[in-house]
N, C-alpha and C positions, 0 to 999 in steps of 0.2 A: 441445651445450655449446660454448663457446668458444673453449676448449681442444682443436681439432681438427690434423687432420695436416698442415694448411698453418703453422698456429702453432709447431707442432713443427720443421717443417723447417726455418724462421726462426732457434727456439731452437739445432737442433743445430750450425748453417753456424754458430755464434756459441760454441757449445760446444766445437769443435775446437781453437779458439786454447788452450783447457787442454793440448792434447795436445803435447808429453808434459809432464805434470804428477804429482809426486809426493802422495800421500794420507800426512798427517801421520796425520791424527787420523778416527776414524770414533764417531759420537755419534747415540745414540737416544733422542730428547727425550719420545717415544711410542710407542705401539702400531703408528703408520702410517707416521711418519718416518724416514727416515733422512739424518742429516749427515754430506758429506764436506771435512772440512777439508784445503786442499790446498795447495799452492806450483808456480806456474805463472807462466811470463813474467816474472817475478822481482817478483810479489804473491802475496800470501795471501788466498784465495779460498774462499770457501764453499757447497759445492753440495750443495741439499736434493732427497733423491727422496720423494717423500711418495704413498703408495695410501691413500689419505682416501678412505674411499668415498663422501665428498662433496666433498670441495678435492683429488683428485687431482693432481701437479703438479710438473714436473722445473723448476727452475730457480735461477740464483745469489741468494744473498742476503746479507745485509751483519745479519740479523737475531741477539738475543741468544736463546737456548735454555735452558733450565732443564732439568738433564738427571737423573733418578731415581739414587738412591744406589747401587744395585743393575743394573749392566748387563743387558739379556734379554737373551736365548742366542742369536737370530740375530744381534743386535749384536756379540757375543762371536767368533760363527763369521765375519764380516765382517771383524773385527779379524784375527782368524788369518789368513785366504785375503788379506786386501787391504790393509790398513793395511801403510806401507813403500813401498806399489808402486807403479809407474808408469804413468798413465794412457795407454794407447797408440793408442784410437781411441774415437771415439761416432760413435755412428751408429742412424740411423730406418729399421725394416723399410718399405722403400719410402713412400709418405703415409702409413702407420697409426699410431697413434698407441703405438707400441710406440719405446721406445729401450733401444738395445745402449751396454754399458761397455765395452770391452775393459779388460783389466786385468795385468800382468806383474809378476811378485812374484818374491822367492826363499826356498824354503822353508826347513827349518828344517836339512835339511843343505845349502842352499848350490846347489841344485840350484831353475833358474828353472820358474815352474809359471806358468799363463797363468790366469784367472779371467774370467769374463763375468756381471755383474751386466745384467740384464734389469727393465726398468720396464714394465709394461703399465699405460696410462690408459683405463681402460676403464670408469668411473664404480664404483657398488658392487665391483666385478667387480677393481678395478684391486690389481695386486701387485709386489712388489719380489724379483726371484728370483735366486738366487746361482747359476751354473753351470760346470759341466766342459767346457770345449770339447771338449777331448778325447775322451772319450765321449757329451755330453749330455745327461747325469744330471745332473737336479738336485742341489745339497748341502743345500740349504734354500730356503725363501718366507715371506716376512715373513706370508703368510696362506696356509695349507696350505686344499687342495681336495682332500677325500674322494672314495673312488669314490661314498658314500654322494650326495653332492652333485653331482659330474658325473662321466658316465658315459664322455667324450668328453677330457676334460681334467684329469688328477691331477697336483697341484701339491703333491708330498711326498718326503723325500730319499732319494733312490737311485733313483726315476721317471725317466726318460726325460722327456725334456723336446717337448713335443709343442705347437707356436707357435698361438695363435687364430684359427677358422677365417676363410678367406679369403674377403673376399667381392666377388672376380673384378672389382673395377671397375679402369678404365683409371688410370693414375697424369698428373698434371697434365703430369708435364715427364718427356718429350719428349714433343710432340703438334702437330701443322700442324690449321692450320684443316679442313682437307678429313673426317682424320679426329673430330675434335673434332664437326662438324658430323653426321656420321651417326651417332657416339654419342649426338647428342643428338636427333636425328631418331627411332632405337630406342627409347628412354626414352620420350620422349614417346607414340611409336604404342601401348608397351604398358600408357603409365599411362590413356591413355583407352579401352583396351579392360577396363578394372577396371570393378567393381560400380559403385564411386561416383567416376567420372571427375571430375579436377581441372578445374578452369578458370584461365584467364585467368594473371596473373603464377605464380598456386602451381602450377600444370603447367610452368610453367621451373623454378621452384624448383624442386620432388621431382628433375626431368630432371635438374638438375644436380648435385643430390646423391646420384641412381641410376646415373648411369654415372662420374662421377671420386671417384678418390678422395681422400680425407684435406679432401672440401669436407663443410663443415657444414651448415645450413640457413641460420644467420647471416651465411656468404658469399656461398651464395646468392642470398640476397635481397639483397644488397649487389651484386653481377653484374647481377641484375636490374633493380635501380633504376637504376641506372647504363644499361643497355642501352636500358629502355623508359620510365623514368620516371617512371611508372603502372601499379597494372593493367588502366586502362580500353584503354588502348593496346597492351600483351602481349597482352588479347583480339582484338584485332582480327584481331592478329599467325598467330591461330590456324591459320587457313587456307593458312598456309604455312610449314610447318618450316623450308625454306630461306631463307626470310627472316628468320626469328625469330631460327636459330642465326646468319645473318650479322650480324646486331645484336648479340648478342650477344659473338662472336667480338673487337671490342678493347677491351672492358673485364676479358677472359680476359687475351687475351694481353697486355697492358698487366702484369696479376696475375703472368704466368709470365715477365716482363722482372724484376719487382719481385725474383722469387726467385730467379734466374738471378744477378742482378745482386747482389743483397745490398741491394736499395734497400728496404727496408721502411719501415713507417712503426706501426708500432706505437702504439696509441691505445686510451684510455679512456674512452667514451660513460657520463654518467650521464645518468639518465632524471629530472625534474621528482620522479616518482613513487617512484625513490629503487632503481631498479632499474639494474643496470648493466651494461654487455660493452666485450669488446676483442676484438681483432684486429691482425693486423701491416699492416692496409688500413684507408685512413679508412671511416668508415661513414657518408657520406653521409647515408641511408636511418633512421638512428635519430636521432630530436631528444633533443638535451639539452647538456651541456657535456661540450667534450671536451678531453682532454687526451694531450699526445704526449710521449715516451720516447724515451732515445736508443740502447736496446735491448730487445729482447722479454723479456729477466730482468728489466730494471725496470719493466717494465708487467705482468709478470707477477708481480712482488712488491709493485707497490701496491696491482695488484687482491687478489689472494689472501692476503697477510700478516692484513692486520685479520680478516675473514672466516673465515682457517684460524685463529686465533687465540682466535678467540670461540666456534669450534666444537671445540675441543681444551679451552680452557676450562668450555665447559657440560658437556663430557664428564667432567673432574674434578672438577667441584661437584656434579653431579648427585644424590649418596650425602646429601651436606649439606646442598642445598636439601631432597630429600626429607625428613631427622632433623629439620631446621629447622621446614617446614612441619606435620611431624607435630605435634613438640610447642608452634608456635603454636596449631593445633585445640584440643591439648588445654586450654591454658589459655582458650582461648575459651569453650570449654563450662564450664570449671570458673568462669570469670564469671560467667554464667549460672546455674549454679547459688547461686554465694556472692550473686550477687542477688534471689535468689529467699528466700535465707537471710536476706538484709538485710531483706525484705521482710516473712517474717514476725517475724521480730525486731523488728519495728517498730511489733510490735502488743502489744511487753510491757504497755504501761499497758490493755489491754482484759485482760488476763488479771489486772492487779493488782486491776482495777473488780468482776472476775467474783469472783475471790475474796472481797472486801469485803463484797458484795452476798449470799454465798454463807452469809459469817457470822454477818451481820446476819438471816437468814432462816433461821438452822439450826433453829428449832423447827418450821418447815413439812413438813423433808424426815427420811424415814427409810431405813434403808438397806435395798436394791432399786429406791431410783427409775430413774426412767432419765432423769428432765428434770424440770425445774421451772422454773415462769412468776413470777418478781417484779418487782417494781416498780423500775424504775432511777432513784434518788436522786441519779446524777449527771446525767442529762438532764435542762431546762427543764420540756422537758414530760410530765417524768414516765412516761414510756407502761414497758410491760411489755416484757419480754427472756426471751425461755426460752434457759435453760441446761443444758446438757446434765452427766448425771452417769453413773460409775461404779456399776453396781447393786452392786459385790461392795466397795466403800470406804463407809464410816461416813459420815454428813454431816461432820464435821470431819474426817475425810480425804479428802474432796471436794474442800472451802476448802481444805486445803494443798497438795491437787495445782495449783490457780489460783495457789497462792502460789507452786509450784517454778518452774512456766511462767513466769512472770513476771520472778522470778529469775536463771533460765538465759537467756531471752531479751535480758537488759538483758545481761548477763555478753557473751553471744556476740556481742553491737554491736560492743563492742570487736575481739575478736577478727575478726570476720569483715570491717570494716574495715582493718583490716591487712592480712589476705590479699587482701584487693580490690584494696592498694594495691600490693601484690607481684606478682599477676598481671596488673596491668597495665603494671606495671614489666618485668617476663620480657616481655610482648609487644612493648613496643615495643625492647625491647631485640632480639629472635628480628627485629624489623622493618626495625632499624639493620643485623644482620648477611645478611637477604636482598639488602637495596637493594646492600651492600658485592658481593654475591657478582657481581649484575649486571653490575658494572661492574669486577672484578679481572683483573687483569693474572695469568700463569702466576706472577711472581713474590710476588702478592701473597694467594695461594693454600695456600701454608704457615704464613705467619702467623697467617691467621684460620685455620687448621685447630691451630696453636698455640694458640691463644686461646680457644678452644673445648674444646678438650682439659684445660686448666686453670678452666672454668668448669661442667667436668664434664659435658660433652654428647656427648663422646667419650671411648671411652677408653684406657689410655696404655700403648700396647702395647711401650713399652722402648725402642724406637728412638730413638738421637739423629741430630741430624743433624752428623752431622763437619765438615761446613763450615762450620754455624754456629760463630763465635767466641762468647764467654760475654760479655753486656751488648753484642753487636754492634747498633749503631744501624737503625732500623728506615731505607730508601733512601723516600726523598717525592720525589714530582712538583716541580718549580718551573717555573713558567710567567713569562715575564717581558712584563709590561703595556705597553703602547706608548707608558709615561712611562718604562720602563725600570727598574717597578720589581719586584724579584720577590715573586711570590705563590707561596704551598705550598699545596697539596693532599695533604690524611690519604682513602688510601682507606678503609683498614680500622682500626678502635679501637685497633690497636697503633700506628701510624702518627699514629690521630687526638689519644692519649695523649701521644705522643712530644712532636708538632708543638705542641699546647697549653699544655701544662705543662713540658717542659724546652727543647726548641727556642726558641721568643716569648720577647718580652722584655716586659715590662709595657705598654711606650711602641705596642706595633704592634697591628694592626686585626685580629679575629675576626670570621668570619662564620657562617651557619648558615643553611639554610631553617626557616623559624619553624613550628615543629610536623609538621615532616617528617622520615623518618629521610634524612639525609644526612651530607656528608664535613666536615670541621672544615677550613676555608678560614683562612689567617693571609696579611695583606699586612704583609711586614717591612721596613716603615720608619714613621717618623712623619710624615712628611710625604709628602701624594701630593696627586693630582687627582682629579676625577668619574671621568676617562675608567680610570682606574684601577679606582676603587672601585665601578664600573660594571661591568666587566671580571669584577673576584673575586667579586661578586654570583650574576652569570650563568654561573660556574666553578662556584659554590655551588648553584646549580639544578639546572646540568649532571649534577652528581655529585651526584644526589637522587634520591629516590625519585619525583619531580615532573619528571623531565628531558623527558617528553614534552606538558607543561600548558603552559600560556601564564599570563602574570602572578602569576608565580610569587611570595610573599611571603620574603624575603629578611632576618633581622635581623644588625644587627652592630653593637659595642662595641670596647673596649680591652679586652685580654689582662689588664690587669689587676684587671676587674669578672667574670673569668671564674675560676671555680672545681669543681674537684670534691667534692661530696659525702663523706663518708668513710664506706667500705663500699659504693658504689656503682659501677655494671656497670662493667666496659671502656666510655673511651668516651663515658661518660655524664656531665653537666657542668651545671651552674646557672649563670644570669648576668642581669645586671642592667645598667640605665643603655644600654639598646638603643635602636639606632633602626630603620626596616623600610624598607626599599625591594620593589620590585613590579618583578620582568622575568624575561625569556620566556628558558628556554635555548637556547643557541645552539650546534649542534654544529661552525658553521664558524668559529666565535672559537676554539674548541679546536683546531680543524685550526692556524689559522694563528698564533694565539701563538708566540712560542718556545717551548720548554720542554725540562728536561733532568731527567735523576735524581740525587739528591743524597744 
């Protein structure tokens, strides 16, 4: 990962300046996270530890948190032990990817008590642990490890606290070439004494990731390129380790002046492919665009904010897409079937003809037939029909079973048109609130779980929410066009409700992808340009269930040709006097718009 112990060490030399900082406030926006809101250097600073077992990740942020109404209990116990206190060191167990809080508080009679919160980034594995210095007992871990789980490491209160095994490599700084070089000489003699011996540049790589610590393979290869600048050329290199580590050796140490010094350069490589890394070293070695920071927290919170965000999100939608999808299925099927119904129902007049037929030839049939052949007076050509009968109904109760069929069949047209039109009303409705879920925001999360709750898909378990004020305005996106004019964006049908019908004013511009479930786009003013109505188009695609198509169909009108139905879903809206445009979303016109929340 890229998140290794060089990155670390970067963040902690930059973490210090907190020290000593006061912990105002302590906030648990999830299961993984935790915020410490702080007062240091005479700002108010926000530091997130987060054991994500996929976005693990210590670093400042400046970001908003939506935090559960209901504190959890290690939140609680963090607040007891540390909230008040004074930050009084951080610090990294040597390169590993482990950092120490130190933490000074005073307890509740007055008497100072010291606290050590402990961060392990250790991918899945990674945890957040409260500790006693004093004796080394655990009090808590945002993620308890049974002995049932490991036999080597229990992560539970009142444990002993016992650090992740060590795995004996050399740490970067302090280190002279001399040594450096026979570390890497070892490494290498013993990776080609393996089964399946490396070559060429990836036998420096591994070398350099099996004897130092806290390097990645991402650095690695960035050492590497830098050293030989190929791997056709590291091959050559093979035949003599002393050469290879002397090559090696100043684009090391150049690395160990970087961290020595505090010269870092923190960067964010994306990939064409859409794939990305960072490091506190340019990367050379990876093509794509790059971009630089003027600290490892903010390279560490461009990369990871969106990404941790999207992954906390699919974790709280998760229950809804699944209710969502479920009862899309069922209406699917129940299509299906009401089509099937439509379908015989569509043969009422063949059951009106059978009957007709049935009574015009009653003196042929007596009762026990089982079928009769007559003559079909409503064909041209006359030809015969067999008709099937009831042995145990009279011949005139034969004809009026043809005549109930008939009957009931034209009756149920109706009805089952209706239900046709319902169920596929509920699905694209079920289809508007998938595409919503896509693409919400943490804040935009209870909304639609409000919304849903009141359209009866959940149900309403009593809780209110205490922050919500009563009639508090739904908060919309505004993006401002590079004519300067603002455009709103409705994620979710409370929003989209909001934005259409009370927000707009008759005079300004509606948009939609035409027969897509998407967000209800409003440009608020009367007067604008293409590059504008260009802009809200491709906002409109963006926020569609079509964000990843190309020429995208796009309709828009006045607000004032836009209506809703009465009785119809959240959200859902008829409109007239449209015109359509065609274009491809754009996820980097979103990056760079302005935009704020209103």
């Amino acid at each position: 990962m890229s998140l290794d112990g060089l990155v670390l060490h970067g963040l902690v030399r930059e973490l210090q300046a907190l020290v000593p900082g006061r912990i105002n406030k302590i906030q648990m926006p999830s299961g993984n996270d935790i915020v410490l809101q702080m007062r240091a250097g005479g700002k108010n600073e926000k530091l997130i530890l987060s054991a994500s077992p996929t976005y693990p990740r210590v670093h400042l942020t400046s970001e908003s948190f939506v935090n559960p109404l209901d504190a959890p209990m290690f939140c609680m116990l963090l607040r007891k032990h540390c909230e008040g206190g004074i930050l009084e060191a951080v610090e990294q167990l040597g390169f590993e990817r482990i950092i120490k809080l130190s933490i000074r508080q005073r307890d509740e009679l007055g008497d100072l008590s010291l606290k050590t919160i402990i961060i392990e980034i250790m991918g899945r594995h990674s945890n957040i642990i409260l500790l006693d210095p004093a004796t080394g007992t655990i009090i808590d871990g945002i993620h308890h490890v049974t002995p049932a789980i490991s036999s080597y490491r229990v992560i539970m209160p009142g444990v002993r606290y016992v650090a992740p095994p060590e795995q004996h490599k050399q740490a970067p700084l302090p280190m002279d070439e001399h040594l450096f070089a026979r570390l890497l000489g070892e490494a290498a003699t013993a990776l080609r004494g393996e089964e399946r011996p490396s070559e060429g540049a990836r036998l420096w790589e591994q070398a350099l990731v099996a004897s130092l610590s806290g390097v990645s393979p991402l650095a690695a290869r960035e050492l590497v390129h830098r050293a030989f600048g190929s791997a056709s050329e590291a091959s050559v290199l093979l035949s003599s380790d002393a050469e290879a580590a002397a090559r090696l050796w100043p684009p090391f140490h150049a690395l160990q002046q970087q961290l020595e010094q505090s010269g870092l350069s923190p960067v964010i490589v994306e990939q064409p492919s859409g794939k990305s890394f960072f490091h506190i070293m340019e990367l050379t070695h990876v093509a794509g665009e790059s971009r630089t920071f003027p600290s490892v927290s903010a390279c560490l919170e461009a990369y990871y904010s969106d990404k941790a965000e999207r992954d906390t999100v699919k974790q709280r939608v998760s229950d809804l897409i699944r209710l969502l999808t479920n009862e899309r299925t069922k209406n699917v099927k129940k299509l299906e079937k009401l089509n099937e119904t439509m379908r015989d129902a569509e043969q009422a007049d063949r059951f009106r003809i059978l009957g007709e037929l049935l009574t015009a030839s009653m003196h042929q049939m007596t009762r026990g037939d089982r079928s009769i052949d007559v003559i079909n007076y409503y064909d041209e050509e006359q030809r015969t029909v067999t008709i099937e009968l009831d042995p145990l109904l009279t011949p005139s109760e034969n004809a009026q079973r043809y005549f109930k069929k008939y009957t009931k069949s034209k009756n149920s047209l109706i009805a089952v048109q209706e239900q046709l039109l319902q169920a596929g009303k509920e699905i694209e409705y079920l289809d508007t609130v998938l595409q919503q879920l896509t693409s919400a925001s943490m804040a935009d999360i209870a909304e639609i779980r409000d919304e849903l709750t009141q359209q009866g898909y959940l149900r309403n378990r009593g809780k209110k929410d205490k922050r919500k004020k009563p009639n508090q305005k739904p908060t919309l996106v505004c993006f401002t066009s590079s004519e300067g004019i603002p455009i709103y964006v409705g994620k979710n049908n409370t929003q989209n409700e909001y934005l259409t019908n009370r927000l707009a004013q008759s005079s300004d511009t509606w948009l939609h992808t035409k027969d897509i479930p998407g967000s209800h786009v409003v440009i608020r003013s009367p007067q604008f340009g293409d590059a504008t109505l260009l802009e809200a188009a491709r906002l409109a695609a963006f926020y569609s269930q079509a964000k990843e198509s190309s020429q995208v169909p796009v309709d828009y009108t006045l607000i004032k040709h836009v209506r809703k139905p009465s009785g119809a879903k959240p959200g859902f809206v008829i409109y007239d006097h449209q015109k359509t445009l065609f274009v491809t979303p754009d996820a980097e016109l979103v990056k760079q718009l302005p935009s704020s929340v209103k």
